[in-house]
C-alpha positions as semicolon CSV with decimal commas, in nm:
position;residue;x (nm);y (nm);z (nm)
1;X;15,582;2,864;0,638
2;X;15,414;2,634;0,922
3;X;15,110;2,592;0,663
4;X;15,312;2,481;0,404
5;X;15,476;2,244;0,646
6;X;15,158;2,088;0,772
7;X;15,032;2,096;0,395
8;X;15,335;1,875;0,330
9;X;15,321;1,687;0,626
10;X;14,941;1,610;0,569
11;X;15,045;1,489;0,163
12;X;15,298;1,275;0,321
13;X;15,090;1,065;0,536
14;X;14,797;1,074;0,282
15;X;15,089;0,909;0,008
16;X;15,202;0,674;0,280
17;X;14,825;0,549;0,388
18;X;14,756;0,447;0,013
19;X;15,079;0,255;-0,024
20;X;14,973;0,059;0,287
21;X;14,624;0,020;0,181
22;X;14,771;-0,075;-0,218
23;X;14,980;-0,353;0,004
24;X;14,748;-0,497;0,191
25;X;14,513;-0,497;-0,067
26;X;14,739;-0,690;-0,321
27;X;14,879;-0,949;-0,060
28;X;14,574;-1,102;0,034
29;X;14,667;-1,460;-0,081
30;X;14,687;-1,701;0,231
31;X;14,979;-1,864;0,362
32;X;15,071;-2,054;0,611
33;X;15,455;-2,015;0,810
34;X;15,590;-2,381;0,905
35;X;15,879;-2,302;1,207
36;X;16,081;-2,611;1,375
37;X;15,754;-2,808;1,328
38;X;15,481;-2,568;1,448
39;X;15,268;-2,468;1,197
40;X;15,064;-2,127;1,163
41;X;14,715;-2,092;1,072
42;X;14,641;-2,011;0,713
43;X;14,716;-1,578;0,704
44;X;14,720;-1,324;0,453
45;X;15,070;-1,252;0,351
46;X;15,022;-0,887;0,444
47;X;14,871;-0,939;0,766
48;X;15,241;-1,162;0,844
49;X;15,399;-0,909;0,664
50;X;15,267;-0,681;0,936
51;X;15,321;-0,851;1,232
52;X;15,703;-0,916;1,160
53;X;15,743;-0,579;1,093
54;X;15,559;-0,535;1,441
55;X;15,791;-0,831;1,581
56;X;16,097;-0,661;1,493
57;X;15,949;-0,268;1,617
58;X;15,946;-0,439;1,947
59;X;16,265;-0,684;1,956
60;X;16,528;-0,432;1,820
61;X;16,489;-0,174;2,059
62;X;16,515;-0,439;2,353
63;X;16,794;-0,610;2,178
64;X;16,986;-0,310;2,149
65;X;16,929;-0,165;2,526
66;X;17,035;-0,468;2,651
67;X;17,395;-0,510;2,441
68;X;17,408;-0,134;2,541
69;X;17,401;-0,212;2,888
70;X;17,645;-0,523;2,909
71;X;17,918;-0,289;2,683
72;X;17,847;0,021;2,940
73;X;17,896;-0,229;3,207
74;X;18,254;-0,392;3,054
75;X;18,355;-0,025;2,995
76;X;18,316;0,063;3,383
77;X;18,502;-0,298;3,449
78;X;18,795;-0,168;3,261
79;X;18,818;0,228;3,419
């Protein structure tokens, strides 16, 4: 049963490296992001693609400790 489930496992990340590799390799047209003025040096769309997704890994866990922490701290305001 633990074969089977590393078997699996091992198919799983396999499948998920060649969608990421079939992405990358079919976004590879440049662009260039234009925010309040600034603009960004000429990118692959999968390489912005990327780094949002990064972005986001990083600012929703922060985001979310922090409102967790002011509504823990209104709750003990109230008891």
């Amino acid at each position: 049963m633990r074969n089977l489930k590393r078997i699996l496992l091992g198919v799983l990340v396999l499948l998920l490296m060649l969608v990421i590799l079939a992405f990358v390799l079919e976004n590879q047209q440049s662009v260039s992001l234009l925010f309040l003025g600034w603009a960004g040096p000429q990118l692959p769309v999968s390489l912005v693609m990327v780094l949002a997704l990064l972005a986001g890994m990083l600012i929703g866990p922060v985001l979310g400790w922090f409102l967790g922490r002011s509504s823990r701290a209104a709750r003990k305001c109230l008891v």
